[in-house]
C-alpha positions as CSV (number, residue, x, y, z in Angstrom):
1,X,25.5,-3.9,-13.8
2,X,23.8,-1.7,-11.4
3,X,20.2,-2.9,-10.1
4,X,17.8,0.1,-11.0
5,X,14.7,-1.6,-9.8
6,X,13.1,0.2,-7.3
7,X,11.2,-1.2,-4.8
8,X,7.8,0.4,-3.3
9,X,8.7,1.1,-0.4
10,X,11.2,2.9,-0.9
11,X,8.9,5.9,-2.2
12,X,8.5,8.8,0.1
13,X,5.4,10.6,-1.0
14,X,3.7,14.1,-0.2
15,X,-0.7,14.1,-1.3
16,X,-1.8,17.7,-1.8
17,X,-5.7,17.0,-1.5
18,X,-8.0,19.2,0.3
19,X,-10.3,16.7,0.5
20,X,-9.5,15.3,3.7
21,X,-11.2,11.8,3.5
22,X,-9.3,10.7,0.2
23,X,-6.3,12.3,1.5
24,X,-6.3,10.1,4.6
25,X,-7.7,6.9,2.5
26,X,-4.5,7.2,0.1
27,X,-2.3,7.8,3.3
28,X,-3.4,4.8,5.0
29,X,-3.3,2.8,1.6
30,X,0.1,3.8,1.2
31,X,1.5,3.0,4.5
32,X,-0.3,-0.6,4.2
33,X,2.4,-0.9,1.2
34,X,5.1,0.3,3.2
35,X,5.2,3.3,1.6
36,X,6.0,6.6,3.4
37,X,3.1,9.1,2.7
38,X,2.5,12.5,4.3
39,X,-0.5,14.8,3.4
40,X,-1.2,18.5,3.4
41,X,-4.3,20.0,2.8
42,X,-3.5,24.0,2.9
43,X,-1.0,26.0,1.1
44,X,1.4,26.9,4.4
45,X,1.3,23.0,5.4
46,X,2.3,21.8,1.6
47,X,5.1,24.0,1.6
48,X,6.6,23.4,4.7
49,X,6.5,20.0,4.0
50,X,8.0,20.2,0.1
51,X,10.6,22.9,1.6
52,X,12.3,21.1,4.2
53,X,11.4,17.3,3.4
54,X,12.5,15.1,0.5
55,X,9.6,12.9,-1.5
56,X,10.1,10.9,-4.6
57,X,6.6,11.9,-5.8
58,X,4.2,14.8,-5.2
59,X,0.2,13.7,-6.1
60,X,-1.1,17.0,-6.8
61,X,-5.1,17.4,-6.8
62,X,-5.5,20.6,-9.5
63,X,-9.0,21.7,-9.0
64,X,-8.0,23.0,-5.0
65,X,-10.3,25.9,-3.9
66,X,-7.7,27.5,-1.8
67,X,-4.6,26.9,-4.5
68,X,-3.1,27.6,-7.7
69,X,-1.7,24.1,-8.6
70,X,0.6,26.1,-11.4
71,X,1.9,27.9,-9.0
72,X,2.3,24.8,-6.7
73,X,4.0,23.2,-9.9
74,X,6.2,26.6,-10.3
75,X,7.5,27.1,-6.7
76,X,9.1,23.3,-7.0
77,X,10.2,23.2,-9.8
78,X,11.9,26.5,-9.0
79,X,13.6,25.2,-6.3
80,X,14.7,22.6,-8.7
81,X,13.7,19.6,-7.0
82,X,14.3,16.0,-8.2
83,X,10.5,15.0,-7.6
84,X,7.8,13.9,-9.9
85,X,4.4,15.4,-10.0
86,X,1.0,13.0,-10.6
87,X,-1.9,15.4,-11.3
88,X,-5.6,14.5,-9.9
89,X,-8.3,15.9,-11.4
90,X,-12.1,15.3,-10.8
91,X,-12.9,16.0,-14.6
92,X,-11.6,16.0,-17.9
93,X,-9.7,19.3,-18.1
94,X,-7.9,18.5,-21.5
95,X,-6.1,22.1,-21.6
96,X,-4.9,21.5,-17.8
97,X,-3.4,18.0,-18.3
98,X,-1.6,19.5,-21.5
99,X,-0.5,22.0,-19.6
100,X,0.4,20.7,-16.6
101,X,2.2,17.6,-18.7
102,X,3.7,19.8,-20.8
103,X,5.7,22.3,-18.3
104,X,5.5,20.1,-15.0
105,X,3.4,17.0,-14.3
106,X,4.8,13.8,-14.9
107,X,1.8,11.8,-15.1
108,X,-2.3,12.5,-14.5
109,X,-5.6,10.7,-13.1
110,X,-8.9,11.3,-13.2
111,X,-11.3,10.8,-10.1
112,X,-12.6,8.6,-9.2
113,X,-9.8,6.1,-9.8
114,X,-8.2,3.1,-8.7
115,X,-5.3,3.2,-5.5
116,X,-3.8,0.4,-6.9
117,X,-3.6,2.4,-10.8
118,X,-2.4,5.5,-8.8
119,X,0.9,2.9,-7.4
120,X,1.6,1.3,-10.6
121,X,1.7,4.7,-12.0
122,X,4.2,5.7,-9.3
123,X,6.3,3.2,-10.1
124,X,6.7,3.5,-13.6
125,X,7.8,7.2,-12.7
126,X,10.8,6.1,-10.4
127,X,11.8,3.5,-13.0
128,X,11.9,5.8,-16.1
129,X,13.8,8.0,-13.4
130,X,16.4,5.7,-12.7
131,X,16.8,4.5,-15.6
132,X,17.0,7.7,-17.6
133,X,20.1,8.7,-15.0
134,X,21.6,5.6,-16.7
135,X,24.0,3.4,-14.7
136,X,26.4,6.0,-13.6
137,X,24.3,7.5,-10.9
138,X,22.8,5.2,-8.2
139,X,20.0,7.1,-6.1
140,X,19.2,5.9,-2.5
141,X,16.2,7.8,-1.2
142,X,17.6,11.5,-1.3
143,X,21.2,10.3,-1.8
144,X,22.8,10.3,-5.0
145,X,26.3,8.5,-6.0
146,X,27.9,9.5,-9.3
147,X,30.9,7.1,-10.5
148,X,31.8,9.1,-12.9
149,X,32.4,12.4,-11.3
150,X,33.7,10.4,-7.9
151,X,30.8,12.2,-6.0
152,X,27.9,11.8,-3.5
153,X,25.1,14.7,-2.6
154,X,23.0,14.5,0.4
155,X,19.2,16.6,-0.9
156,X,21.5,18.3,-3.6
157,X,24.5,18.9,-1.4
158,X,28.0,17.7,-1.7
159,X,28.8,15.6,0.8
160,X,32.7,15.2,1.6
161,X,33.8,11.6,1.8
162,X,36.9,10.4,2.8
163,X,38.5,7.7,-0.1
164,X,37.9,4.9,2.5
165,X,34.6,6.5,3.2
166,X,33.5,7.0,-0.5
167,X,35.1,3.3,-1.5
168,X,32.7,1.7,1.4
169,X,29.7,3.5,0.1
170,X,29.7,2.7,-3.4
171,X,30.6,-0.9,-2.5
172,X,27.4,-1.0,0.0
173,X,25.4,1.0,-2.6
174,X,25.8,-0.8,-5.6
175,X,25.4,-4.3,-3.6
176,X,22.0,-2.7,-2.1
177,X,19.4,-5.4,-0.5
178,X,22.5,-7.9,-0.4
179,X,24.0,-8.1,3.1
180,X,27.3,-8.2,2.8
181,X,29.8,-9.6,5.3
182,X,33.2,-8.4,6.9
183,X,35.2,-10.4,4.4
184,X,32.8,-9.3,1.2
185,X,34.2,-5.7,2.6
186,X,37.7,-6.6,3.4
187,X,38.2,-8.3,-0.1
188,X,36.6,-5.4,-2.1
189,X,37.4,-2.3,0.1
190,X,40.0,-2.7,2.5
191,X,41.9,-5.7,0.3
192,X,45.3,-3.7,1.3
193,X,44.6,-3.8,5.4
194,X,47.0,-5.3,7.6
195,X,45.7,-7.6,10.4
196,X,43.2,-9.2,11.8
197,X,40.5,-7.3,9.8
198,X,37.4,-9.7,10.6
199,X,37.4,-9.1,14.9
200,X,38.6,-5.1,14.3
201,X,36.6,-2.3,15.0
202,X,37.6,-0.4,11.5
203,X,34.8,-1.2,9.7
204,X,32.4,-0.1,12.3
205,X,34.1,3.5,12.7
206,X,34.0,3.8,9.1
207,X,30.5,2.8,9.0
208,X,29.5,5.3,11.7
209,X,31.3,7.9,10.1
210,X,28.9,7.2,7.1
211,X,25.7,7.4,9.1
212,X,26.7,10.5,10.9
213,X,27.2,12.2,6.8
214,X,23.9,10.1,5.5
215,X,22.1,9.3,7.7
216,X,21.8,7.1,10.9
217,X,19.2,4.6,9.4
218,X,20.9,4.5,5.8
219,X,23.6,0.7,6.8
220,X,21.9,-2.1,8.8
221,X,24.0,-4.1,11.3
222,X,23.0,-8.2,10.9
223,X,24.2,-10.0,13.5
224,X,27.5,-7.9,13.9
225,X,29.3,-9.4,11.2
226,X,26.6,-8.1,8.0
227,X,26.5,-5.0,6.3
228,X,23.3,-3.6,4.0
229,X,21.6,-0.6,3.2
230,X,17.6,-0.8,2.2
């Protein structure tokens, strides 16, 4: 069975707040947790950011002077975005939280509130995600590995994957925050190789040709003979 537990620091979040002291008190909370947290405070920086970065969750304050959270809401979900949206609000706007739950936001606060409410809200978020893509799918940051369709995607594109390639991955990914050694990989991927598999170099090309597709920080190296993605 696939582990679906996500851990914290995993998240990659984006805090659209124009009001820059509690934008910088929610960055600085977050990075304490190890979460990664960027903030944008005016229309051209949020976009930018949303456009050519991925985040798990977007905090969205909905009473911005200089913004239309809807259309905020609107331009990501047009671009079809995997990300969840928490609403702030600094009063009780009962027809904006139904709106906003009802067409786009995933969750809401009121101000003032509680950091620590804010990240156990986040979390429930990216488990109901997970778990609602059921064990088929297993989603590393903005990697996503479907078993049944034999496929991986890189931020929503296909990424071509050799059999080896693919068969190494989805070992490594379902196995994720287990370090696995040479002879975990030899007896579940390479069980047909030939030789003197534990002192070759085959599993280290194979994993470099995986960072070079994934990403360079996606597979730890332990020690030279241990294997584990984060």
């Amino acid at each position: 069975m696939i582990n679906v537990l996500i851990k914290e620091k995993n998240m990659r979040v984006l805090v659209i707040e124009d009001n820059e002291i509690l934008s910088r008190n929610l960055v600085r909370y977050f990075s304490v947790r190890d979460i990664f947290a960027e903030a944008a405070l005016d229309g051209k920086d949020w976009l930018h950011k949303a456009a050519t970065k991925y985040y798990d969750i977007i905090i969205l304050d909905i009473n911005l002077p200089s913004m239309n959270w809807i259309d905020i809401c609107k331009v990501l979900r047009e671009k079809e975005k995997d990300v969840s949206i928490i609403m702030l609000t600094s009063k009780w706007t009962s027809e904006d939280i139904v709106l906003g739950l009802n067409m786009w936001a995933d969750d809401y606060l009121i101000k003032p509130f509680e950091y620590s409410e804010l990240v156990a809200r986040m979390n429930a978020i990216i488990r109901r995600k997970n778990i609602n893509k059921s064990n088929t799918i297993i989603t590393i940051w903005d990697i996503e590995l479907n078993l049944q369709q034999v496929e991986v995607k890189k931020s929503w594109e296909i990424i071509n994957l050799s059999k080896l390639e693919y068969d190494l991955f989805k070992y490594l990914a379902q196995n994720r925050w287990v370090a696995l050694s040479r002879n975990d990989i030899y007896e579940k991927v390479w069980w047909e190789y030939d030789g003197d598999f534990l002192f070759s170099k085959t599993i280290d090309v194979y994993i470099g040709y995986l960072r070079k597709k994934l990403g360079k920080d996606l597979i730890e190296t332990k020690k030279w003979f241990w294997f584990l993605i984060r």
